[in-house]
C-alpha positions as CSV (number, residue, x, y, z in Angstrom):
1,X,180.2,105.1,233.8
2,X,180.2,103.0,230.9
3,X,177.1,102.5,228.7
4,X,176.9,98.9,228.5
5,X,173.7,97.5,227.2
6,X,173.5,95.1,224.3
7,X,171.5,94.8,221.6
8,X,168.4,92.5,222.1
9,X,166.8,90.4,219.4
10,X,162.8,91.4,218.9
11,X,162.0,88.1,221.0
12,X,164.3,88.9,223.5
13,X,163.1,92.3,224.5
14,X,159.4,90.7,224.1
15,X,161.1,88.1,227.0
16,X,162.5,91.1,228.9
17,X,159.3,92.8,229.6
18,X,157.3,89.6,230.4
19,X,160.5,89.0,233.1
20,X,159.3,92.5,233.9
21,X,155.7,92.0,234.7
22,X,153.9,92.8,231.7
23,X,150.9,90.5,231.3
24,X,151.2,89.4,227.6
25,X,148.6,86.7,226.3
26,X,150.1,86.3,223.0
27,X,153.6,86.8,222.9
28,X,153.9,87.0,218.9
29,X,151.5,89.6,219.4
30,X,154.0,91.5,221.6
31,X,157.0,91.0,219.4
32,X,154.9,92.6,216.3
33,X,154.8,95.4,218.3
34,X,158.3,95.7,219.1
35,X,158.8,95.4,215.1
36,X,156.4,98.2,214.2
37,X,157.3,100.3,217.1
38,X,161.2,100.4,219.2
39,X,161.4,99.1,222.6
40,X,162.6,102.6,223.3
41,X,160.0,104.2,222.4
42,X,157.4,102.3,223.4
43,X,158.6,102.3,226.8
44,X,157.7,105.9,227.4
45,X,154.0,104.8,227.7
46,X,154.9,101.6,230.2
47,X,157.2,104.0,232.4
48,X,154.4,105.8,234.4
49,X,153.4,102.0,235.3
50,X,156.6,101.0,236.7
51,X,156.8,100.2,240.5
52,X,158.4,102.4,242.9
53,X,160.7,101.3,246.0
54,X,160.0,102.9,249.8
55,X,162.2,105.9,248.8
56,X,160.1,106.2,245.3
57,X,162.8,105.5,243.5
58,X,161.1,103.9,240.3
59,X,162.7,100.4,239.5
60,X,162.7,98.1,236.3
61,X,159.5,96.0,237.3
62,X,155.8,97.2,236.5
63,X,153.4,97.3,238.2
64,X,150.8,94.5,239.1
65,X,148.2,93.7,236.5
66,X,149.3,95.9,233.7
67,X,148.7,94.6,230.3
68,X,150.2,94.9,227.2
69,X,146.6,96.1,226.0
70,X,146.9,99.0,227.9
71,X,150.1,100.1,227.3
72,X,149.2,100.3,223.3
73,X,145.9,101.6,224.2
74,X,148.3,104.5,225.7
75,X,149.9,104.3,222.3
76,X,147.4,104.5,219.9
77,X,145.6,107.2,222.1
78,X,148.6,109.3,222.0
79,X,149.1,108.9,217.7
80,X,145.8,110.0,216.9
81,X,145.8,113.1,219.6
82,X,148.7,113.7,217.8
83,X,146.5,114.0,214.3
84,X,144.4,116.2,215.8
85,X,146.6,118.9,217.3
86,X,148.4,118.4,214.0
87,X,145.2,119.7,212.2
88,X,144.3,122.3,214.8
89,X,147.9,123.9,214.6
90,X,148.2,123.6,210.4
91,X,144.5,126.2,210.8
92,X,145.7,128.1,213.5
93,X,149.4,128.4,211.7
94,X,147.9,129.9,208.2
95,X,145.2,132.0,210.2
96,X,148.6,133.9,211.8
97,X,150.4,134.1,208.6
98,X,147.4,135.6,207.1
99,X,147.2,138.0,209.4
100,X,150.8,139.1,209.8
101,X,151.0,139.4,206.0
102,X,148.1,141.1,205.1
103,X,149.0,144.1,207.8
104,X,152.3,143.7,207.2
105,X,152.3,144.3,203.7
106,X,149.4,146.9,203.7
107,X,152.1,149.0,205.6
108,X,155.1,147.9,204.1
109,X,156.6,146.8,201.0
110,X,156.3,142.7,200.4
111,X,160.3,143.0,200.2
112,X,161.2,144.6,202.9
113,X,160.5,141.8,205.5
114,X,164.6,141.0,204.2
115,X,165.7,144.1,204.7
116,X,167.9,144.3,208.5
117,X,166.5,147.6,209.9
118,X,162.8,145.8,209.9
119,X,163.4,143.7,212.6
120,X,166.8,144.8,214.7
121,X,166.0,142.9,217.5
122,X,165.4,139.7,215.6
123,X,168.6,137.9,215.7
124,X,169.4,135.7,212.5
125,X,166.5,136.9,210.8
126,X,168.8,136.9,207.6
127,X,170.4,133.1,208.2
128,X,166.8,132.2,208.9
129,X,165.3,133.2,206.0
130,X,168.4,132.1,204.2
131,X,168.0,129.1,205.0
132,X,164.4,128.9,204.1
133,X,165.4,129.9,200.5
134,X,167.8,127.1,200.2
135,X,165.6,124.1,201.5
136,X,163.1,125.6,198.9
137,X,165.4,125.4,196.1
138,X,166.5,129.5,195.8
139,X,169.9,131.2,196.1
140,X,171.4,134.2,194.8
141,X,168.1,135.2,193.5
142,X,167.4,132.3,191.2
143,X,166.0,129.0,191.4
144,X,168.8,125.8,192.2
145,X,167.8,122.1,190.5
146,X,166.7,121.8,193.7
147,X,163.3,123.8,193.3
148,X,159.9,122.0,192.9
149,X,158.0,125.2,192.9
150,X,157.1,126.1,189.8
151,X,155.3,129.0,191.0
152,X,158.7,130.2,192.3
153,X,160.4,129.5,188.8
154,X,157.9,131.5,187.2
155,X,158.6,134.7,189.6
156,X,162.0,134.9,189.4
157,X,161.9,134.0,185.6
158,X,159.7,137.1,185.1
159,X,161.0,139.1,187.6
160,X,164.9,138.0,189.1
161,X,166.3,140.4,186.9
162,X,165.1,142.9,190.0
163,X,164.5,141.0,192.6
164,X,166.6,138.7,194.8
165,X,163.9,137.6,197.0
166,X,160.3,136.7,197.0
167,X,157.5,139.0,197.8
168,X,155.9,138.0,201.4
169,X,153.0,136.4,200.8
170,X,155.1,134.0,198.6
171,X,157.7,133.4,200.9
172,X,154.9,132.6,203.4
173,X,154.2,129.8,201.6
174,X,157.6,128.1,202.0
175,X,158.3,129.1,205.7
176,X,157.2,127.1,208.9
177,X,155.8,127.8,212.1
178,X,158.8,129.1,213.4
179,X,159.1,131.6,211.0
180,X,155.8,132.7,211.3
181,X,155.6,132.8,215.2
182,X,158.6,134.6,215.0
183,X,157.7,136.9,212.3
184,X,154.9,137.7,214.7
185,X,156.9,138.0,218.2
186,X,158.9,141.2,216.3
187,X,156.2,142.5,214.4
188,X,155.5,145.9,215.3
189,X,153.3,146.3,218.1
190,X,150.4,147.7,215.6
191,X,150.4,144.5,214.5
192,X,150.7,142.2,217.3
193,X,147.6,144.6,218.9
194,X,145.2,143.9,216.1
195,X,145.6,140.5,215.4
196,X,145.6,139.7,219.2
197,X,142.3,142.2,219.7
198,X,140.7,140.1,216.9
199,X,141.8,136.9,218.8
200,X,140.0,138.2,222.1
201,X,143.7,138.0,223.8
202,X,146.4,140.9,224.7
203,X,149.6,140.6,222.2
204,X,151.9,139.2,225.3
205,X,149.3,136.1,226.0
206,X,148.9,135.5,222.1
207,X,153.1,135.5,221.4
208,X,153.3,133.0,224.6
209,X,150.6,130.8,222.7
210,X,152.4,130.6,219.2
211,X,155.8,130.1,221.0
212,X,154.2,127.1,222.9
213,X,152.0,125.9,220.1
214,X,155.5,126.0,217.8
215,X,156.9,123.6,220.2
216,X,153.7,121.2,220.1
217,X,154.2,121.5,216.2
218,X,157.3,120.0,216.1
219,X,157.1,117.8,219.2
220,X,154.0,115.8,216.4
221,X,156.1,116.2,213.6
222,X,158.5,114.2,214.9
223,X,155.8,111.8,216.1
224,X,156.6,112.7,219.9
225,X,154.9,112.1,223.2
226,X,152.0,114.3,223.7
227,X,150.1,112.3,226.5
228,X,151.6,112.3,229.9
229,X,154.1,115.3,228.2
230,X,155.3,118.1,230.8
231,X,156.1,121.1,228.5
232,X,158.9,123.3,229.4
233,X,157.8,126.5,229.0
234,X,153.9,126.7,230.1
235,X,151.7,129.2,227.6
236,X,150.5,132.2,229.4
237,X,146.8,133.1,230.2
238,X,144.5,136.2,229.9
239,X,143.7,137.7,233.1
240,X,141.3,137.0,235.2
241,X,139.1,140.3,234.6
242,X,138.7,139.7,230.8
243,X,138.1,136.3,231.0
244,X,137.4,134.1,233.7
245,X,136.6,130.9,232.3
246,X,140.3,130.2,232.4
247,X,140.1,130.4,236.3
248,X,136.8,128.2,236.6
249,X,136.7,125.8,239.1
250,X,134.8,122.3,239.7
251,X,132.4,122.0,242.5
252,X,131.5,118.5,243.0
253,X,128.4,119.7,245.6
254,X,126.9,121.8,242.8
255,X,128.7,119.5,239.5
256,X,129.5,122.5,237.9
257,X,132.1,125.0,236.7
258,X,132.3,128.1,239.1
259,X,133.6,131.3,238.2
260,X,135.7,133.2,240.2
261,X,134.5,136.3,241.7
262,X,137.9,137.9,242.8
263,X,141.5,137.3,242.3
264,X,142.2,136.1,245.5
265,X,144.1,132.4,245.1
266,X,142.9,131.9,241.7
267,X,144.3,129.0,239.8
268,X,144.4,128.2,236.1
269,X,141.6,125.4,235.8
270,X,144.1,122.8,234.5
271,X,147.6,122.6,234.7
272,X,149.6,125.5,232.2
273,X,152.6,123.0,231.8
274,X,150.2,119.7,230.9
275,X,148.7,118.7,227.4
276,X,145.3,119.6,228.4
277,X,146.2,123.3,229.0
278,X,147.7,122.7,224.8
279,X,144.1,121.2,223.7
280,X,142.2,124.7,225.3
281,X,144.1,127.0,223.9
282,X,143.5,125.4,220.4
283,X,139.8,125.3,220.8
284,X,140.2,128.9,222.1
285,X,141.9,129.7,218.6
286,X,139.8,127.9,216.1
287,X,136.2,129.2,217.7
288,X,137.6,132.0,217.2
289,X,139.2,131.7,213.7
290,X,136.8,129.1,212.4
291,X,133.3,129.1,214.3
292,X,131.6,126.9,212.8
293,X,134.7,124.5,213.5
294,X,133.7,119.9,214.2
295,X,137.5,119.7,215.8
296,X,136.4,120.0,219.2
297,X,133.8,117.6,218.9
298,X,136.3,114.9,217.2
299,X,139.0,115.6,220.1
300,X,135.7,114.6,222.3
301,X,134.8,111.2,220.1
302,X,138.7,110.4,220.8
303,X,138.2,110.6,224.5
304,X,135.4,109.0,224.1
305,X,136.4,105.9,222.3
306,X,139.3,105.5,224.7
307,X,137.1,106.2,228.1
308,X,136.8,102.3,228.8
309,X,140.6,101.6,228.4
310,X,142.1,102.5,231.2
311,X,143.8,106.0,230.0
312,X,145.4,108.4,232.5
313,X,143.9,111.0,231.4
314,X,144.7,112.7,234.8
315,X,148.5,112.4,233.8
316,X,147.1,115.0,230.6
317,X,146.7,117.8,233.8
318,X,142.7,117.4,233.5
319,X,142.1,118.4,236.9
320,X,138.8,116.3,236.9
321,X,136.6,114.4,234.2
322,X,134.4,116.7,233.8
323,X,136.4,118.8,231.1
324,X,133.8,118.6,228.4
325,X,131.6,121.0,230.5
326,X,134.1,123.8,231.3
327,X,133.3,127.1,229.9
328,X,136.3,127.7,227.5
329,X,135.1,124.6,225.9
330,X,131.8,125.2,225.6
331,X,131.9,128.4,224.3
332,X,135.1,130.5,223.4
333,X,133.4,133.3,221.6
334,X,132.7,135.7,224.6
335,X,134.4,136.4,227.3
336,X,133.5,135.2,230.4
């Protein structure tokens, strides 16, 4: 089959959604939008509003009585969760690199995070960090026109003569996420144990979190969908015998979070492929890397200023409304 749709002027895709069922008041208004923000992409937050047929087969139309307000109330909720994840991964991101340096240098030397034999089962270590040199303006052991660092001019000024590549803790500087989180996944297991022990986690849980949390990076930094998002690989959790606030359940007769008392049928509280499961696991991190932390209380003025707009925050994989109150949220420091 053929792709066959046209291009639409701004007023004509403004035209196309009122046909559609999208209650506009100013129509002007609406095309605005459309200018600051693609019909394409805006349609990601009307979709979950579309109308089904008897077979659920979703169809073009929307839904009775949605508005355009609510559709970029959906919007501008979703860009400034984005901001905020953005800031929780960027602590959580330099916490780990920290970390993995500092032990990984105190046993090694800073060079020899280049050498083959220090990761084996790390396939295209070498391109990787290859290609990290290059973007930052270094090849061959010197510095291209293409280098900003000055830092990095001043090393292998003073030093290229013996060395080809920078110590660790200066490449660190230059890498991303992915790097680090996979810097971490083939660290040796001395390392992944302490730095998950000081975490409160075991090394397999804390890998699954910087894998998934690597994926939320880049998901914002390409300014994508967090919202009603379904991520495809869901983060693991501790067990249930170290800590069973991941495990708590709701009871509307008492209005509380219960913990369980056996592992019989236990369910992660919220959904593990969902958003909300994302927004736990970094307040799990920063209590623990930065205690005295405000993020989760500005995550809870967003909700907040959005509660009387209409949000699905269901479609986030909240299980109920009463999120605030679990006891990963409220207190992350012990375990429970």
């Amino acid at each position: 089959m053929q792709y066959t749709k046209p291009h639409l002027s701004f007023e004509d895709q403004a035209d196309r959604l009122i046909q559609r069922g999208l209650i506009v008041r100013d129509k002007q208004q609406l095309i605005q939008i459309l200018k600051q923000v693609s019909y394409y992409r805006l349609s990601a937050y009307w979709y979950p509003f579309r109308e089904k047929d008897e077979q659920g087969k979703i169809k073009d139309n929307l839904c009775t009585e949605i508005t355009l307000e609510r559709v970029w109330d959906h919007y501008r909720f979703d860009r400034r969760l984005r901001v905020l994840f953005v800031d929780a991964i960027e602590r959580i991101e330099i916490a780990l690199r920290t970390q993995l340096v500092y032990l990984y240098t105190e046993k090694h030397s800073p060079f020899d995070y280049v050498k083959p034999s220090s990761f084996p089962t790390w396939k295209y270590c070498e391109d990787k960090i290859k290609k990290i040199e290059e973007q930052a303006g270094i090849k061959n052991g010197s510095c291209t026109e293409r280098c900003r660092h000055e830092c990095i001019k001043h090393f292998f000024k003073k030093y290229g003569d013996s060395h080809q590549h920078l110590p660790l803790w200066m490449f660190s500087e230059i890498s991303d996420f992915g790097f680090t989180s996979l810097f971490f996944e083939h660290a040796g297991r001395d390392i992944q144990t302490e730095i998950a022990k000081e975490w409160a986690v075991t090394p397999e849980v804390l890998r699954s979190w910087m894998r998934s949390l690597n994926t939320l990076r880049n998901t914002c930094a390409h300014h994508g969908r967090l919202w009603n998002n379904v991520w495809g690989t869901p983060p693991k959790l501790p067990p249930w015998h170290s800590q069973r606030g991941w495990y708590a359940r709701y009871s509307l007769e008492k209005r509380q979070w219960i913990l369980p008392q056996n592992n019989k049928s236990i369910q992660p509280s919220f959904a593990q492929d969902r958003t909300a499961m994302l927004l736990f696991i970094c307040r799990y991190l920063l209590k623990k890397i930065i205690p005295c932390t405000e993020w989760p209380k500005r995550m809870e003025n967003l909700f907040s200023d959005f509660s009387n707009k209409g949000i699905d925050f269901p479609n986030m994989g909240f299980s109920n409304s009463e999120w605030q109150k679990h006891p990963i949220w409220k207190n992350s420091i012990t375990s429970i």
